[in-house]
C-alpha positions, -999 to +999 in steps of 0.1 A: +000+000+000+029+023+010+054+017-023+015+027-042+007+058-029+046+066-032+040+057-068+012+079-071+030+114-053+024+144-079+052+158-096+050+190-081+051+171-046+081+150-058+095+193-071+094+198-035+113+168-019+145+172-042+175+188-028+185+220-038+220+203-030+217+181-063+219+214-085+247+230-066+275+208-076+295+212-108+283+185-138+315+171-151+319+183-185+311+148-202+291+136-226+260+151-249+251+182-238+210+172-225+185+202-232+154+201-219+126+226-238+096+235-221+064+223-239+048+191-255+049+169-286+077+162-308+096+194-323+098+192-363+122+207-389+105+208-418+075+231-407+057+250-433+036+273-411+063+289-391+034+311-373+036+310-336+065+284-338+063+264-309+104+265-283+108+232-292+107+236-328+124+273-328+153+252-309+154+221-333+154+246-364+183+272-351+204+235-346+196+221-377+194+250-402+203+284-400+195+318-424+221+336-444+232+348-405+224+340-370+223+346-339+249+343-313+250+332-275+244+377-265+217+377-294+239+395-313+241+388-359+266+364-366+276+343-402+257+322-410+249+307-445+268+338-457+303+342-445+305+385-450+282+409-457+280+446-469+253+473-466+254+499-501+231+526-519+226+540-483+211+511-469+192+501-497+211+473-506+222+439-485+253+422-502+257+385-492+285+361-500+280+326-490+303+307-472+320+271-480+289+254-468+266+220-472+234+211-462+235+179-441+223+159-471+262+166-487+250+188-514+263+222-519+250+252-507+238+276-536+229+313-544+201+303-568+189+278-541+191+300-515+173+329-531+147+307-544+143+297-505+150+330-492+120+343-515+094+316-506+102+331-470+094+367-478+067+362-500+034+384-494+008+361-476+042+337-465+030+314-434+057+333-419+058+355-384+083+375-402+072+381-436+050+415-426+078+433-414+097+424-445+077+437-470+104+466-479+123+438-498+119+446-535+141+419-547+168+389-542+187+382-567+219+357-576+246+380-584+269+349-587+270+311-578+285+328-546+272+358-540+234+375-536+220+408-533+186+422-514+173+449-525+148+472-509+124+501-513+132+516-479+160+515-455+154+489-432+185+492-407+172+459-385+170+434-417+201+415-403+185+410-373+150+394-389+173+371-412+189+357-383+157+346-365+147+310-366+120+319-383+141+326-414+163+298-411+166+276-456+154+244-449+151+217-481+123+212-478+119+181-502+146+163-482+136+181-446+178+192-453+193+223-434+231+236-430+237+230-397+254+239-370+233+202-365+223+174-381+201+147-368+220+117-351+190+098-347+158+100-329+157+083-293+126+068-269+121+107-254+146+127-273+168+136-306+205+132-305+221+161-325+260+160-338+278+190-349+278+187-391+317+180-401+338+212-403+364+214-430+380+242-409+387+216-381+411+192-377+405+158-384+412+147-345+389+177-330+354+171-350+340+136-331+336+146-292+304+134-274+304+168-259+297+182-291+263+164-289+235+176-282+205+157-262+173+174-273+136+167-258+106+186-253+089+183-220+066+196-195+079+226-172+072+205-138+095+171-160+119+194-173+125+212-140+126+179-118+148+162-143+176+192-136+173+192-101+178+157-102+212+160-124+199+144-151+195+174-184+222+202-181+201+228-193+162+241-195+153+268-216+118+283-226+103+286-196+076+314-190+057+331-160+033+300-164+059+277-149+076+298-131+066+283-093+077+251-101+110+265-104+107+284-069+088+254-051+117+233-066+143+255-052+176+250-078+207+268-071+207+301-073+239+303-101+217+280-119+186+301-124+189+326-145+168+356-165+167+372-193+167+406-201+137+398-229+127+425-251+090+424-263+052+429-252+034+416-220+003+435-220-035+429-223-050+432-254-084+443-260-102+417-278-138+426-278-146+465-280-183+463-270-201+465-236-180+480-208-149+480-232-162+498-260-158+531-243-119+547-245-126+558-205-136+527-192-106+511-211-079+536-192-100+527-162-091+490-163-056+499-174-051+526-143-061+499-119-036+478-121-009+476-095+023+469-116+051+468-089+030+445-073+025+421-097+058+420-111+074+419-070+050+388-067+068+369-092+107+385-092+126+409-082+142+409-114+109+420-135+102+449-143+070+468-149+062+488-175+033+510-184+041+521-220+038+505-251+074+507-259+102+500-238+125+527-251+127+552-281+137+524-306+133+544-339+107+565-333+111+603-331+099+605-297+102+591-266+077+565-254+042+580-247+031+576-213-005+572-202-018+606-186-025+582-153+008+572-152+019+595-124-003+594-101-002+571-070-019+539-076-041+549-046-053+577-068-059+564-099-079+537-082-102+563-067-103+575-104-112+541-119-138+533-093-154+569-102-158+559-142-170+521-134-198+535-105-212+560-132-209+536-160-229+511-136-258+542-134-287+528-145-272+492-156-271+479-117-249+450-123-214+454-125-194+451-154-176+415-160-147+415-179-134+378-192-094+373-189-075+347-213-047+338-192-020+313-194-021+278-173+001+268-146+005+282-116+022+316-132-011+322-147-029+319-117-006+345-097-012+369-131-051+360-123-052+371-085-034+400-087-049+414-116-087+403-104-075+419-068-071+451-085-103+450-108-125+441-081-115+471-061-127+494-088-155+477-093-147+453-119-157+412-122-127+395-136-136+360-152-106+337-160-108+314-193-083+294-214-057+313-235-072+303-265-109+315-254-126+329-289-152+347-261-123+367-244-126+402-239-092+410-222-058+387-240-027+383-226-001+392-252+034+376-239+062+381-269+097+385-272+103+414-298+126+396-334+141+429-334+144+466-317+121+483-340+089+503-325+064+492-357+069+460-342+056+464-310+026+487-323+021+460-349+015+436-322-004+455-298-030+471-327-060+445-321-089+460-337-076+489-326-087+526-336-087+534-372-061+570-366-035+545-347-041+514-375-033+543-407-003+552-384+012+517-384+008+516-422+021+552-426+053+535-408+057+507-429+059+527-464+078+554-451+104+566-479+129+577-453+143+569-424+129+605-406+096+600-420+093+564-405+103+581-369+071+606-370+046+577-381+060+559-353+054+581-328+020+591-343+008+558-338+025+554-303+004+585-292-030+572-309-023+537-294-016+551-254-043+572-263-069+544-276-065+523-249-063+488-265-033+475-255-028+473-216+009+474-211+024+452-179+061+446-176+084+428-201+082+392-212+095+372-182+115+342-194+137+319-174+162+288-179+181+267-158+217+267-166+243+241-157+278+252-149+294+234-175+274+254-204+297+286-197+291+302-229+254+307-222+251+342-225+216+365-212+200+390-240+170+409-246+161+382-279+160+355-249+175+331-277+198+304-269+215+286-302+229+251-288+259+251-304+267+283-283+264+266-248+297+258-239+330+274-242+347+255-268+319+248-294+312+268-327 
């Protein structure tokens, strides 16, 4: 009877029980490197929808295929399919030549094959994240069999930076066949094996380590996190505020939790603009409500609120717009909120009810309580539904940003937003110049703030768990963590 009910303890019970001690000491630098992703199913390669690309498969594609560059262990543009680059014609035109590269099939890497992936990619209506924010590409052509060029329309300074996302990574797709750093060893029970495609830069005698290998599964948080406390993965990366308690009930070693500095929205979007919502006030109501500090103090130190659409000036011509509220004590603009709810109430009785689509896990139910604590004071009933609720009148938005442009983050938050901030998105993305770019920017950053339709929180919180032995893993704002850049030595 005993040995069944042991059988039967919960995962987050068994979270609990592990020794912190087990993560403190040093993994010996030996063998596959073993990554554990946060989520479910199998990851794929060969993906033709690369919309909303699930970790698992943004990790599997930056290891087995990369874009004409990539991005390195500080999120910074490194070579990639193209050994050098140069910029002309003001910015106008990209410059590419390829490296001494093969896909993991053996055959040769091409210009002609490359541009006729790189276009497929870009294309208008592309099942692609990135293709929107691209569409200042006029042309890609095959200068030579070693050399292409990209020209645009308008200057786009951040193009390197969108090439190097996974998201842009040449796949074959008739033989599922990408250039590395990876190729696919073999598939296991739980997990693929991934070995580092042969370098003809290397010697002969430094190319066939085990620790070159990498041990790649996709798991749940509360697996992922148990199987690193108990010494058996070296590394977990993708976690979110969802998971986020089973990392703190677990208790790892401090060195071996770590943050990134992500870059990106984590807001509430306004999904349904009738009822309570379809007035602008009672919008900056809900939004003025909101204890920030507080919320972002419940879960870390090391989060940040935030109650402005952007995080910084980017490339706009002003700085961030801040909500008229946003100075006032929290007391204050409480008092405020509760005002516009009671007279909106006059007449109507019942208070308003405003339905959440929230994340699972228990990070999602600390976002819930916090943000239902401070809607109820004004006056406000918070509902929580799934994430994917159709019936939703308030969506979390949690993204990391591809790149540091403002149209980007407008881009994102503009849900059915108001028609003056939606023309100054598009004013943006045709802009001739550089300057003229920078005004519709901060046009539409004004008319969002304004408009009320994105409810800005903090900054995507993302976490991994980092073995000592993977010294080359590096924080950055693109929260991006390439797997042949996790220890020292690899390439």
């Amino acid at each position: 009877m005993t040995s069944r009910l042991r059988r039967r303890s919960s995962l987050p019970l068994l979270l609990l029980a592990l020794s912190s001690a087990a993560a403190c000491g040093r993994r010996a630098d030996v063998g596959p490197v073993v990554v554990s992703v946060v989520g479910e199913g199998k990851p794929a390669l060969a993906r033709a929808d690369r919309r909303d690309l699930p970790p698992g498969d943004r990790a599997l594609t930056g290891a087995l295929a990369m874009g004409l560059v990539r991005l390195d262990a500080a999120g910074q543009v490194e070579a990639g399919l193209a050994q050098r680059w140069i910029v002309t014609d003001g910015g106008m035109s990209f410059i590419f030549r390829l490296g001494r590269t093969r896909w993991s099939d053996g055959a040769p890497v091409t210009a002609a094959e490359v541009v006729a992936l790189l276009r497929r990619q870009i294309a208008a209506g592309a099942r692609n994240d990135l293709s929107p924010y691209l569409s200042a590409i006029s042309r890609v052509v095959e200068m030579t069999p070693e050399v292409i060029e990209v020209e645009l329309s308008r200057p786009r300074p951040d193009l390197l930076k969108l090439f190097a996302q996974p998201e842009m990574a040449l796949v074959r797709a008739r033989r599922a066949a990408g250039a590395g750093p990876f190729r696919l060893a073999r598939e296991e029970p739980d997990a693929l094996l991934l070995t580092p495609l042969p370098d003809p830069d290397r010697e002969a005698d430094d190319r066939a380590r085990p620790e070159d290998d990498v041990r790649l599964r996709v798991e749940p948080a509360a697996r992922a996190v148990a199987r690193f406390v108990d010494r058996g993965s070296d590394l977990v990366a993708g976690g979110t505020i969802a998971d986020w308690p089973l990392v703190r009930a677990a208790q790892p070693a401090a060195a071996n939790v770590r943050i990134d500095p992500a870059a990106g929205l984590f807001g509430l979007v306004v999904a349904r603009r009738d009822a309570f919502l379809a007035d602008i006030a009672n919008r900056a109501a809900v939004a003025q409500a909101i204890d920030r500090a507080a919320l972002a103090a419940a879960v870390s130190p090391d989060w940040p609120a935030r109650d402005t659409l952007l995080p910084d000036q980017l490339d706009s011509a002003t700085p961030p717009v801040s909500p008229a509220w946003s100075a006032l004590p929290v007391t204050e603009r409480r008092a405020a909120a509760a005002g516009i709810v009671a007279r909106w109430r006059a007449g109507r009785g019942a208070a308003p009810v405003l339905r959440l689509a929230l994340p699972g896990g228990a990070g999602g139910t600390i976002l819930f309580a916090h943000l239902a604590r401070d809607l109820l004071a004004i006056g406000v009933r918070p509902v929580r539904v799934a994430a994917d609720d159709d019936a939703a009148d308030l969506v979390l938005v949690d993204r990391v940003a591809p790149y540091d442009s403002a149209r980007w983050y407008l881009d994102q938050a503009c849900r059915d937003c108001a028609p003056a901030a939606r023309e100054a998105i598009e004013a943006a993305r045709v802009a001739p110049t550089l300057a003229d770019r920078a005004r519709s920017i901060a046009a539409a950053d004004a008319a969002l703030t304004e408009d009320g339709g994105f409810i800005p929180l903090a900054r995507p919180f993302r976490w991994s768990l980092v073995a000592y032995r993977l010294r080359a893993w590096t924080a950055n704002p693109r929260a991006w963590h390439p797997l042949n850049r996790l220890r020292a030595d690899t390439n």
